[in-house]
BASE-230978 format. One record per residue (C-alpha): residue number from 0; x negated, y, z negated. Coordinates in steps of 0.001 Angstrom, whole numbers. Each point is the difference from the previous one (the first is absolute). Layout:
# BASE-230978
NUM  X  Y  Z
...
END
This chain:
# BASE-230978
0  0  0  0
1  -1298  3448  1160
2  729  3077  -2052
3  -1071  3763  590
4  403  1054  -3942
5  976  3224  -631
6  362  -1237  -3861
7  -2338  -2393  -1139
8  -715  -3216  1666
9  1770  -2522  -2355
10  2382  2314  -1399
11  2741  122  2332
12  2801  -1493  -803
13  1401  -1447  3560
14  -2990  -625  1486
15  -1095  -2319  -3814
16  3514  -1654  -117
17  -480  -729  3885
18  -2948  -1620  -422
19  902  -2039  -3052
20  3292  -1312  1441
21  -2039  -1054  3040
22  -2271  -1725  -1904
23  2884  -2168  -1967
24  1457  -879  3307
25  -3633  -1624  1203
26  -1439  2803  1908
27  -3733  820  -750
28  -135  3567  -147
29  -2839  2379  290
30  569  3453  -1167
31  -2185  3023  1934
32  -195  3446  -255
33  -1734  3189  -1460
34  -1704  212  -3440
35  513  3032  -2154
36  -2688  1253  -1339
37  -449  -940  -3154
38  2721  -2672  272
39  -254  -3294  -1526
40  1130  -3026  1259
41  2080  -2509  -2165
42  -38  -3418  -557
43  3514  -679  -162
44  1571  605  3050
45  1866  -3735  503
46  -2009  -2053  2099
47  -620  2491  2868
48  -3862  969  1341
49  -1122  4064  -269
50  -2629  1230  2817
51  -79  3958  -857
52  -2673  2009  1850
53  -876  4058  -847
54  767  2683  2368
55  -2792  2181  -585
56  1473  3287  2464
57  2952  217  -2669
58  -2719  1781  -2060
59  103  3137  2972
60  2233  2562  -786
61  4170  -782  326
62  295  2322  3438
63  1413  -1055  3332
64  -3334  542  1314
65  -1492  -2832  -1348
66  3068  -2718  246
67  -1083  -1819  2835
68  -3498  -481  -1523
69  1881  -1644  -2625
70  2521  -1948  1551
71  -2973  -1308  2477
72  -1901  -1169  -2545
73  3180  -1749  -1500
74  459  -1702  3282
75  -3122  -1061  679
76  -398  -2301  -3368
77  3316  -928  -294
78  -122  -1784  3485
79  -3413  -973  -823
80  1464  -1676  -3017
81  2769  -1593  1455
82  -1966  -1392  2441
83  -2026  -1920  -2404
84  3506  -1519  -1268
85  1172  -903  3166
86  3512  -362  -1388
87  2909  -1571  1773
88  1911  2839  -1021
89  -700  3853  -718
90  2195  1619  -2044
91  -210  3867  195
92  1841  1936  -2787
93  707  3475  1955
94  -870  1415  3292
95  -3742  1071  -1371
96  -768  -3627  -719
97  1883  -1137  3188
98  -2695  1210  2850
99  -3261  -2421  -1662
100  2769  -2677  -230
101  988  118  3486
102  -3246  294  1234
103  -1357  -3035  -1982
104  3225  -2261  839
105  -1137  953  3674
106  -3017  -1189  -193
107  735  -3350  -2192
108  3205  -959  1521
109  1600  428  -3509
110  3603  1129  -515
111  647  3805  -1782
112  3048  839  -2269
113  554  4137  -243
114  810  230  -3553
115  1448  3853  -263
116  454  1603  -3448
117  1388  2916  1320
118  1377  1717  3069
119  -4122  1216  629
120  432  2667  2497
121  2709  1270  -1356
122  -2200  1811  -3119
123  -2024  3128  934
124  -2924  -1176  969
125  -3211  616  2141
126  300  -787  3767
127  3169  -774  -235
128  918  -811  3730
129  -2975  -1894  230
130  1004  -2543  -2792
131  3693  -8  1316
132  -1501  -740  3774
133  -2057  -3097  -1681
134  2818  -1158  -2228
135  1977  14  3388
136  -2220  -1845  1738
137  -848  -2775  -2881
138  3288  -388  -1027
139  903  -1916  3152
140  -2744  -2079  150
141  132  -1574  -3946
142  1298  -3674  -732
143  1916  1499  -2622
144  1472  2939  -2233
145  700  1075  -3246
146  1527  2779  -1539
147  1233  1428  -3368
148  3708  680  426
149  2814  -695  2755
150  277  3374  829
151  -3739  -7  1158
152  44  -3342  1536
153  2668  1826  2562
154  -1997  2985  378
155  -3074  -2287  481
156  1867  -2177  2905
157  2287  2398  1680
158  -2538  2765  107
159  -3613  -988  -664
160  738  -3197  2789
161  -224  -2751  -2049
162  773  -3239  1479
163  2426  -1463  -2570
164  1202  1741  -3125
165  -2493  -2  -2417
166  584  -2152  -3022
167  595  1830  -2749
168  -1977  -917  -3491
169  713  2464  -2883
170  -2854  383  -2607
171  2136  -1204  -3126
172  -1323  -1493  -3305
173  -8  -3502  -1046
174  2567  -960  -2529
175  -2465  -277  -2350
176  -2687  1907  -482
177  -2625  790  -2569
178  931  1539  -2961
179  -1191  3104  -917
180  -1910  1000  -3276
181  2585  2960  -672
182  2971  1803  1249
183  -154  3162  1831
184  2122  1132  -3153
185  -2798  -774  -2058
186  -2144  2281  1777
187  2230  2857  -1001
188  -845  2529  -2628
189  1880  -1563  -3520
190  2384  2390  -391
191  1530  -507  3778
192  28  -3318  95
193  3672  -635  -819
194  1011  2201  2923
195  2156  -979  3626
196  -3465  -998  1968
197  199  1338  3523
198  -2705  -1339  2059
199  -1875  508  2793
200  -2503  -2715  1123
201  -2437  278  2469
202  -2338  2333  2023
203  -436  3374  -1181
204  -298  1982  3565
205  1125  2347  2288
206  3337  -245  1726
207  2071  -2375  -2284
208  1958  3187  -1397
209  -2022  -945  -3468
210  719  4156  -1077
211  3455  237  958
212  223  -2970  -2438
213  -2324  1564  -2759
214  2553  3089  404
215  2863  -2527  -504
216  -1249  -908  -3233
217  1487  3187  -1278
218  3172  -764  734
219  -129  -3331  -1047
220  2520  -1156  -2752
221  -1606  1467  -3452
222  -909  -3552  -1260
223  -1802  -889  3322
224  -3897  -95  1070
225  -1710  -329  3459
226  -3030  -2230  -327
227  -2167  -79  3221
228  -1931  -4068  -276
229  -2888  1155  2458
230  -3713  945  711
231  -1126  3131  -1103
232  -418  1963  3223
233  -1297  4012  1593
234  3949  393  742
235  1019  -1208  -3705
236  -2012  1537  -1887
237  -52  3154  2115
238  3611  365  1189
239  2308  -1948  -2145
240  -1815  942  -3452
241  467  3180  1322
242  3805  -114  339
243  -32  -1715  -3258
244  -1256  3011  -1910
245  1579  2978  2078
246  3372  -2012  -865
247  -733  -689  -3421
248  325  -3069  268
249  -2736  -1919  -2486
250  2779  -1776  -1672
251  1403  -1490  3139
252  -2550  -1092  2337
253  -2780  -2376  -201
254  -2844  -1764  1507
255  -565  -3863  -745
256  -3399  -1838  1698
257  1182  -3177  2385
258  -811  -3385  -862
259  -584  -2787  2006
260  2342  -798  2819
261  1292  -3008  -1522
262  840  1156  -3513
263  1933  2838  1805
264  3563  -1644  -584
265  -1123  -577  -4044
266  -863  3151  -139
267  2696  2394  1048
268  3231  -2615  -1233
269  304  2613  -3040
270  912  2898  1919
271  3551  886  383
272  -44  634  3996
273  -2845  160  2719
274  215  2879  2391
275  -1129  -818  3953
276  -644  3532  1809
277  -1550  1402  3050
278  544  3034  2613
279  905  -310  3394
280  -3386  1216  1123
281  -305  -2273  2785
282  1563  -3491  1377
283  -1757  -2290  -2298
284  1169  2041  -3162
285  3302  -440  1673
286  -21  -3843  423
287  -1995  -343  -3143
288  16  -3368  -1640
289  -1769  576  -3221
290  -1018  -3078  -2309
291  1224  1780  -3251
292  3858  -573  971
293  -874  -3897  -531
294  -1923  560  -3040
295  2744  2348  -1329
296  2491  -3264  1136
297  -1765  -2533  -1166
298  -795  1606  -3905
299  4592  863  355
300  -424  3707  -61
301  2505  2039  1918
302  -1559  1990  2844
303  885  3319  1138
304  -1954  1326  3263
305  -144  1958  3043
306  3042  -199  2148
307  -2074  -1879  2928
308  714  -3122  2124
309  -1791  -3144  -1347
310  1353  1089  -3639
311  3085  948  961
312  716  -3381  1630
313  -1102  -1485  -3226
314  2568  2368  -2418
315  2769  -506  2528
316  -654  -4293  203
317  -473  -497  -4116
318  929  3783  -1738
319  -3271  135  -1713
320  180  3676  -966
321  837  3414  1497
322  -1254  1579  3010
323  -1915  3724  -88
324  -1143  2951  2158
325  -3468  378  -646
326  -383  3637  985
327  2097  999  -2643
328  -548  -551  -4093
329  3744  378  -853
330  608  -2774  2359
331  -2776  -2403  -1354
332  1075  1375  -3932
333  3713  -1089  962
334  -692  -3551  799
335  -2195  -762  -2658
336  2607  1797  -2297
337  2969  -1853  1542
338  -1804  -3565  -634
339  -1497  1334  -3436
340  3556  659  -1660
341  2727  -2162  2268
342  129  -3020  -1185
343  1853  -1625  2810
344  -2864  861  2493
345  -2404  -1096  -2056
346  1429  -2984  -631
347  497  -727  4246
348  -3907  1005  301
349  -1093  -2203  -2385
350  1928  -3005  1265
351  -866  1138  3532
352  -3597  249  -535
353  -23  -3647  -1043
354  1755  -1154  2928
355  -3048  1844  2039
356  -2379  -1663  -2254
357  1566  -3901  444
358  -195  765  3986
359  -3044  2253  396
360  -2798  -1658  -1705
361  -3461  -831  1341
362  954  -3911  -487
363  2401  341  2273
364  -1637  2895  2462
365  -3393  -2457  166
366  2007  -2984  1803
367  734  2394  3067
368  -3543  995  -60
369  -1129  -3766  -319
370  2537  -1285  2675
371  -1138  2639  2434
372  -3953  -1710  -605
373  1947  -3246  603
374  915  954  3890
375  -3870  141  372
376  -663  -3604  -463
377  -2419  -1703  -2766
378  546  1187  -3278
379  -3951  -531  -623
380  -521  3013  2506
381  -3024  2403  -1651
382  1008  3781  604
383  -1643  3215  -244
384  2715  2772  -572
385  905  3190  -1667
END
């Protein structure tokens, strides 16, 4: 399995539960991609083999100017190293990883899988038209597809030219996962720790709407808190600690570390509801398909989040919470107020987020991804992927 890793190499959490499920179904799995500096490579990864090379250019300043020095470099060991594996089948996780995959199935007659986290030239990124001309022209010529939600599957077929519709495999957690030391309640100050926990788990960046929620705090119900579960990052402790103290809002908003992937679900199950938010910035905002709806699911929290499609589709199948405009703070405050103090809603959420949870589960998510590895042929196949 191939992986360009924009968080460290054996930390993300689909590409680690791809290769382990691969692994229990009989596939030897090699896992390749970029060390971080500094990063350390664990032990205990389930049964799957780590080949992580440096990318010394990443040291040169973050401009446009020196990119393609970058990304060259990238390509040049990663094919390099999937060469050496000479795998029956490359798995790329997003278009980045896709181009050494293609080019080293090419030249070993191996099979590639397109594994796409997100809709990737959808975000506002360098050379855009460049990387939407190469994920045009790839697309077509992959044995298979995957993508995070239904909505981008469509987009994905009907629009990028994908053969077939790709098959869609949502990042949820296991059932059961490892339990955490603490609660994020217990990493509240004493003396707000028997308040309505409002949370907020994941990446603390740019366009999720992450101040128009900080502002929302305010108008929160007065027994409520809004705990962001995330790394400390420029625009957290820059913008939204900034919002915090021009709205006076010490009391009611604060910042938790992460833990580990898989004691995510352990973690957050004390909080009273998990909030899912992000602007319409761009297309892949739009069809977002974030990971914390599943963890929010799977620990029964009711969810309240951005009025958007993939979410939307889950609120109107199962009524797991209440729907939001993100732009606005009365409109995010009013949802989290209305599942806060109605006790009917609630109650629906909760019951709804289970149903989510008994369908939407990586146990059951990892048998389309291991059935899809079955149309291939031997289960004994080796692959290089990412």
């Amino acid at each position: 399995m191939v992986i360009l890793n924009t968080t460290p190499l054996v930390l993300d959490s689909r590409v680690r539960k791809e290769a382990q499920a691969l692994v229990v179904a009989g596939h030897s799995v090699r896992l390749v991609g970029v060390r971080q500096r500094g990063e350390r490579l664990r032990d205990d990864l389930g049964g799957f083999e780590v080949v992580a090379f440096e990318v010394w250019s990443r040291r040169l300043p973050r401009t446009p100017l020196f990119w393609p020095v970058k990304y060259a470099e990238f390509l040049v060991k990663s094919v390099a190293a999937l060469l050496r594996s000479r795998a029956n089948v490359y798995h790329a996780h997003d278009l980045e990883a896709l181009i050494p995959a293609w080019i080293a199935a090419r030249l070993t007659r191996g099979r590639v899988i397109y594994d796409s986290h997100e809709l990737f030239t959808e975000r506002p990124i360098e050379m855009r038209s460049v990387w939407r001309a190469i994920e045009h022209f790839l697309i077509r010529r992959v044995d298979a597809v995957i993508a995070a939600s239904e909505e981008r599957a469509v987009i994905m077929r009907d629009e990028y030219g994908a053969r077939d519709l790709p098959a869609v495999i949502a990042n949820c957690p296991p059932r059961v996962g490892r339990h955490a030391e603490s609660t994020v309640r217990d990493r509240l100050p004493v003396e707000r720790r028997g308040a309505r926990l409002v949370l907020y788990q994941g990446g603390l960046s740019p366009g999720r709407g992450l101040d128009t929620l900080t502002r929302a705090a305010g108008l929160f119900e007065p027994s409520a808190v809004l705990v962001f579960v995330g790394a400390a990052s420029a625009y957290s402790e820059s913008v939204l600690r900034s919002v915090v103290e021009a709205e006076g809002l010490r009391d009611r908003v604060f910042f938790v570390a992460p833990v580990d992937a898989t004691e995510v679900v352990s973690f957050i199950r004390t909080a009273d509801l998990g909030v899912v938010i992000y602007q319409n910035t761009c297309r892949n905002n739009y069809y977002c398909a974030p990971n914390k709806v599943y963890d929010y699911c799977m620990a029964g929290l009711p969810v309240v989040g951005s009025d958007f499609p993939p979410l939307r589709t889950l609120v109107q199948r199962h009524a797991i919470g209440v729907l939001f405009d993100p732009e606005k703070p009365a409109a995010i405050a009013a949802a989290v107020n209305q599942v806060l103090t109605d006790d009917d809603v609630r109650e629906r959420a909760v019951a709804g987020s289970r149903a989510v949870a008994a369908q939407c589960n990586w146990e059951e998510e990892s048998k389309k991804l291991v059935g899809l590895y079955e149309r291939f042929g031997a289960a004994s196949a080796r692959m290089a992927g990412g």
